[in-house]
Biotite code that builds the C-alpha atoms (Angstrom):
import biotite.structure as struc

atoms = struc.array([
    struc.Atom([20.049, -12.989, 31.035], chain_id="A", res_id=1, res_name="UNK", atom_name="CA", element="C"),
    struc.Atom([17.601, -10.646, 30.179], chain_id="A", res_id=2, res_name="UNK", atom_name="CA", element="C"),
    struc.Atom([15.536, -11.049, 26.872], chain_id="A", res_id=3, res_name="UNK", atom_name="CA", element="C"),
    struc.Atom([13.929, -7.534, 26.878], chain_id="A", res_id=4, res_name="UNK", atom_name="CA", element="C"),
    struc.Atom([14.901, -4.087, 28.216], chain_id="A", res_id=5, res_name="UNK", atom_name="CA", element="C"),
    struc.Atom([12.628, -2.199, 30.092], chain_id="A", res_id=6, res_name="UNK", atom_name="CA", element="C"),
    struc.Atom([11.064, 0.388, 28.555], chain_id="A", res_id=7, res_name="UNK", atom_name="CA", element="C"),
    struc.Atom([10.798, 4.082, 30.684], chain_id="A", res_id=8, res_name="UNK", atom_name="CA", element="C"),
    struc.Atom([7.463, 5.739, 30.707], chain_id="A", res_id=9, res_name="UNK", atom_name="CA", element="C"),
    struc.Atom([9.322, 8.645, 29.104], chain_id="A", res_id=10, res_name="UNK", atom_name="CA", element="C"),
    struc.Atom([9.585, 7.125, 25.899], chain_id="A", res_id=11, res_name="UNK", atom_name="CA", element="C"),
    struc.Atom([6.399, 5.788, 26.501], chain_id="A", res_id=12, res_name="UNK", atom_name="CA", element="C"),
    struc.Atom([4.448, 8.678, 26.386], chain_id="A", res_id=13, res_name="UNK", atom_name="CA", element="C"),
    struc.Atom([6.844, 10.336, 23.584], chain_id="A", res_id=14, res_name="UNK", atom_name="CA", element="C"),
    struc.Atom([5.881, 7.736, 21.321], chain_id="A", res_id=15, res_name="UNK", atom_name="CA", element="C"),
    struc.Atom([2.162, 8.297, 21.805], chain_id="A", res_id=16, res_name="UNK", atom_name="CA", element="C"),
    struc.Atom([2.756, 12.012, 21.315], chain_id="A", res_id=17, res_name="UNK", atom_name="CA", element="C"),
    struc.Atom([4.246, 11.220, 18.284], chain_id="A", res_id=18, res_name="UNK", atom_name="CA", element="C"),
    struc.Atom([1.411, 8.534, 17.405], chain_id="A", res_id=19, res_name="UNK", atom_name="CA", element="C"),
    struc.Atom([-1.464, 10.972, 18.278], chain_id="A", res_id=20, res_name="UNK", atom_name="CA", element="C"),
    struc.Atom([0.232, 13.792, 16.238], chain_id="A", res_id=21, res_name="UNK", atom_name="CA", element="C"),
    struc.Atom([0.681, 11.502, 13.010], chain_id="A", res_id=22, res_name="UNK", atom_name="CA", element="C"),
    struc.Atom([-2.920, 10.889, 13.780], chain_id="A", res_id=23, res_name="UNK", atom_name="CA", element="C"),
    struc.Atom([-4.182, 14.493, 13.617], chain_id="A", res_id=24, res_name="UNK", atom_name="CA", element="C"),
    struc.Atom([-2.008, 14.980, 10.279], chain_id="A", res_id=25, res_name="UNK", atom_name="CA", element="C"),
    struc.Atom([-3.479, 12.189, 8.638], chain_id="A", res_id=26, res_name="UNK", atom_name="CA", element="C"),
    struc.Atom([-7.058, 13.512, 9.294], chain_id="A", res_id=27, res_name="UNK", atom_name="CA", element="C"),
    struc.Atom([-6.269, 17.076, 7.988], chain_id="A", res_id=28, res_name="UNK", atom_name="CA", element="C"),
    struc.Atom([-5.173, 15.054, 4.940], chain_id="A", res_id=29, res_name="UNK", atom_name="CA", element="C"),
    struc.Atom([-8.040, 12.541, 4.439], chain_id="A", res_id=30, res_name="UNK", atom_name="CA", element="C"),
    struc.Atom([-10.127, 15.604, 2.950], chain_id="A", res_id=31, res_name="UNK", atom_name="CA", element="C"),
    struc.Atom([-12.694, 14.634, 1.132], chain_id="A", res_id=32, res_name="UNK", atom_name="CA", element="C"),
    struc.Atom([-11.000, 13.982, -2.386], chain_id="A", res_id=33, res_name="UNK", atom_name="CA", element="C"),
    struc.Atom([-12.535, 14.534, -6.095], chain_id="A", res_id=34, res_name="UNK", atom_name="CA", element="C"),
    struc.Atom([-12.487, 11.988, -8.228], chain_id="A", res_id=35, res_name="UNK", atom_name="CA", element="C"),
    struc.Atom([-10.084, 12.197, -10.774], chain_id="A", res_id=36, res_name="UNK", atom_name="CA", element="C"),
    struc.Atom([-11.982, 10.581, -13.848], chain_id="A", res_id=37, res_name="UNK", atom_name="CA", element="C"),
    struc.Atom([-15.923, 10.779, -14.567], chain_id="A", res_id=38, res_name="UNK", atom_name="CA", element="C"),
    struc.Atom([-17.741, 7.138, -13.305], chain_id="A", res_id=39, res_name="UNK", atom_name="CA", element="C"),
    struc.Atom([-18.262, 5.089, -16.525], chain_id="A", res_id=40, res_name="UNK", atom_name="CA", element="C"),
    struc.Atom([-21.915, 3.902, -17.385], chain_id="A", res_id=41, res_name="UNK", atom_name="CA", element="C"),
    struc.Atom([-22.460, -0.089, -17.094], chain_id="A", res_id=42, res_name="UNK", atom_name="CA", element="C"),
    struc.Atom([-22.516, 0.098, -20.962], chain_id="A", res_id=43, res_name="UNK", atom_name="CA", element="C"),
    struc.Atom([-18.974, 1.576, -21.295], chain_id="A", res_id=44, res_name="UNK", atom_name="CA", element="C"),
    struc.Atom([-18.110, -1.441, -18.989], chain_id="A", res_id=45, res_name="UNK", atom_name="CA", element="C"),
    struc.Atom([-18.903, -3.916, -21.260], chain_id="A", res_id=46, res_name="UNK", atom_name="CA", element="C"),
    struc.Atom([-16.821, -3.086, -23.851], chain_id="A", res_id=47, res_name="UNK", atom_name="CA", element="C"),
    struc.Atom([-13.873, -3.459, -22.045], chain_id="A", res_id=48, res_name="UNK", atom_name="CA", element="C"),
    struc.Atom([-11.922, -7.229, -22.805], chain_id="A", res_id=49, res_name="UNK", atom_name="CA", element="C"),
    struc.Atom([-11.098, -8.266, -19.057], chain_id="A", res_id=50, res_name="UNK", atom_name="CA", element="C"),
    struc.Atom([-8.592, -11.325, -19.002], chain_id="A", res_id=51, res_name="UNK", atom_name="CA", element="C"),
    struc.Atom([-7.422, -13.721, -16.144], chain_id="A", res_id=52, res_name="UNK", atom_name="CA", element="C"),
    struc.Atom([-4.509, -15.521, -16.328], chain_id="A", res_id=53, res_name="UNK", atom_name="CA", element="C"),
    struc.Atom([-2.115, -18.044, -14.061], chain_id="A", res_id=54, res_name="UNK", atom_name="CA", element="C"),
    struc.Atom([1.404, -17.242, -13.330], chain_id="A", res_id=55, res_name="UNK", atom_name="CA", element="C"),
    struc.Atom([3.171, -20.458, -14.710], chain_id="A", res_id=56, res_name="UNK", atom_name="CA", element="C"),
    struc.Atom([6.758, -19.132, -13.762], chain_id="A", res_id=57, res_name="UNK", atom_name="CA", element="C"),
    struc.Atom([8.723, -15.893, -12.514], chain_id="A", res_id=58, res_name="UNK", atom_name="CA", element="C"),
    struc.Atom([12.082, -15.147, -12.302], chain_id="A", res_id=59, res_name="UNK", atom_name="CA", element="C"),
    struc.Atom([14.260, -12.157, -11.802], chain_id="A", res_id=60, res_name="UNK", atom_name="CA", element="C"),
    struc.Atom([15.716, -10.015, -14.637], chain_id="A", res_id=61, res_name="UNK", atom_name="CA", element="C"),
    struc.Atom([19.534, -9.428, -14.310], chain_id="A", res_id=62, res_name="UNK", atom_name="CA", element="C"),
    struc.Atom([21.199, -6.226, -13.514], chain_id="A", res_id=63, res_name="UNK", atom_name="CA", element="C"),
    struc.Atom([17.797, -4.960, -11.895], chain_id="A", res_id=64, res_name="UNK", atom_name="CA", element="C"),
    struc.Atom([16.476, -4.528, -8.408], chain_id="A", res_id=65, res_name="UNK", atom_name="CA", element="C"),
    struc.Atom([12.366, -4.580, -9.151], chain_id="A", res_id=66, res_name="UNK", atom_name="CA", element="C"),
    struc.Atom([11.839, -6.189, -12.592], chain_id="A", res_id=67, res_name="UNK", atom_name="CA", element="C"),
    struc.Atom([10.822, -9.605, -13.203], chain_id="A", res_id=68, res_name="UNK", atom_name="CA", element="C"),
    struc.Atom([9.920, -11.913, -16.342], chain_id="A", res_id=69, res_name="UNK", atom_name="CA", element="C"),
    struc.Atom([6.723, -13.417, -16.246], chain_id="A", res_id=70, res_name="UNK", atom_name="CA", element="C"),
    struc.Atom([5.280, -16.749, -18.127], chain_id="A", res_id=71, res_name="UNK", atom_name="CA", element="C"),
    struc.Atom([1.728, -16.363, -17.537], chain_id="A", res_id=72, res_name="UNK", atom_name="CA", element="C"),
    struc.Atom([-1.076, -19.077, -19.019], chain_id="A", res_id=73, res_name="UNK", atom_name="CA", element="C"),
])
């Protein structure tokens, strides 16, 4: 029994067309992009009150697809 179907060089090269045409769109739109807020100074930085924390526990909320309750440490 076969495990794999062989693949024509039709759909080869359609595929690559498609690939290499993806390609070409992606580079018109990877322009060179302004930044959307100023850059802070190193000052400004400081002030900020960064926090790390450990994920103790997580479980899904009911009745919802993407939420979920966190116990963090």
């Amino acid at each position: 029994e076969l495990l794999f179907s062989k693949i024509e060089d039709k759909t080869i090269q359609e595929q690559l067309d498609k690939l290499e045409a993806s390609k070409k769109a992606n580079e018109a739109a990877n322009k060179k992009v302004e930044p959307q807020k100023d850059t802070i100074t190193f000052e400004d930085f400081t002030k900020l009150d960064i926090r790390v924390g450990t994920i103790i526990e997580a479980e899904k909320m009911p009745k919802t697809k993407k939420l979920l309750k966190l116990k963090v440490d």
